[in-house]
N, C-alpha and C positions, 0 to 999 in steps of 0.2 A: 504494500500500500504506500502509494506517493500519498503527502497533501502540501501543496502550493497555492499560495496569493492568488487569486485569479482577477483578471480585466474585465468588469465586468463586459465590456464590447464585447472584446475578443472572444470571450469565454461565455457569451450568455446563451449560447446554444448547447451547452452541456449543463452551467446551471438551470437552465429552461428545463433541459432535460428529465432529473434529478428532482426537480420542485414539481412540477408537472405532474409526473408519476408517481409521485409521493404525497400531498397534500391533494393535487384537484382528481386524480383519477382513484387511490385508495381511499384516501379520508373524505373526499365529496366538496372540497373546497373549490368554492365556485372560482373558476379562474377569473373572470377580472377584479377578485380579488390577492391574485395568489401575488401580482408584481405590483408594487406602487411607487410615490416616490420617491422613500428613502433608498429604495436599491443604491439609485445615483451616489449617495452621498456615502455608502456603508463599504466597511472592507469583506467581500468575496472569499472564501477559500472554499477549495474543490481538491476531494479527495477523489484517487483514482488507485484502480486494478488495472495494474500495466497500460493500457492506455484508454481506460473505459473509464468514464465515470460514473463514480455510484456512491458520492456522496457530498453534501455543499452547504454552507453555513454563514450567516453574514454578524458584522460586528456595527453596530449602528456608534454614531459621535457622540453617544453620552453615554455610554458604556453597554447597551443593550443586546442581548443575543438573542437574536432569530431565524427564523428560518432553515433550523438544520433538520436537514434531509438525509436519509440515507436507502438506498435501494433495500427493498426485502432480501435480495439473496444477499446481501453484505450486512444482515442487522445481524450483532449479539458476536461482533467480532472483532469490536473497540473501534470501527471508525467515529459513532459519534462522541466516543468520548476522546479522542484524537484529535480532534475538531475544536472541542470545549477548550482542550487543553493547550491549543495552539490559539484560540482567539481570547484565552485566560494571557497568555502571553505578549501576542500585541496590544494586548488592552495595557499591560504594564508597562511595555515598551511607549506607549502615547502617555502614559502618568497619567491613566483613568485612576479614578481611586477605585474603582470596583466595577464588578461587572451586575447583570439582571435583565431579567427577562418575563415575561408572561409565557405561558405555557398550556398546551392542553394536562388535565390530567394524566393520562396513561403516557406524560412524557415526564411528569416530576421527579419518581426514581433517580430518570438519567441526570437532569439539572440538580437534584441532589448530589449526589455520588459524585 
């Protein structure tokens, strides 16, 4: 498992990908709600299986995590927590003083942990 910064341009057709299939086609999240206009402003990262993606998470300007995604066949194998722990890190890298999030229930666990 790679995970890398991702542009959001460059790379918004594998994050597309990744949220897509994970929020509006699993969970029922109606897509024009799944992209809005914090993307622009938020840092990107996009985990990858050799050169697939299958999983993507963003770090909004005031310390806020959302949007992490990860494909079913790659849950329960540390990508999302690889993800957390990498945008725990840019966040102290920018001198956030902390990170937070809103969350569905049946993802608390993970934002615990």
């Amino acid at each position: 498992m790679l995970i890398r910064l991702a542009d959001l341009q460059a790379d918004f057709a594998a994050i597309k990908l990744v949220r897509e299939t994970v929020f509006v086609r699993e969970q029922n999240v109606p897509a024009d709600l799944e992209f809005d206009e914090r993307d622009a402003a938020c840092v990107h990262l996009l985990a990858f299986d050799r050169d697939a993606p299958i999983g993507t998470a963003r770090l909004d300007v005031d310390g806020k995590i959302g949007r992490v995604a990860v494909l079913a066949s790659h849950r329960r194998r540390g990508v999302a927590s690889a993800l957390m722990e990498r945008l725990q890190s840019i966040a102290r890298q920018r001198g956030l003083a902390g990170v937070w999030c809103n969350a569905q229930r049946s993802a608390v666990p993970l934002y615990e942990h």
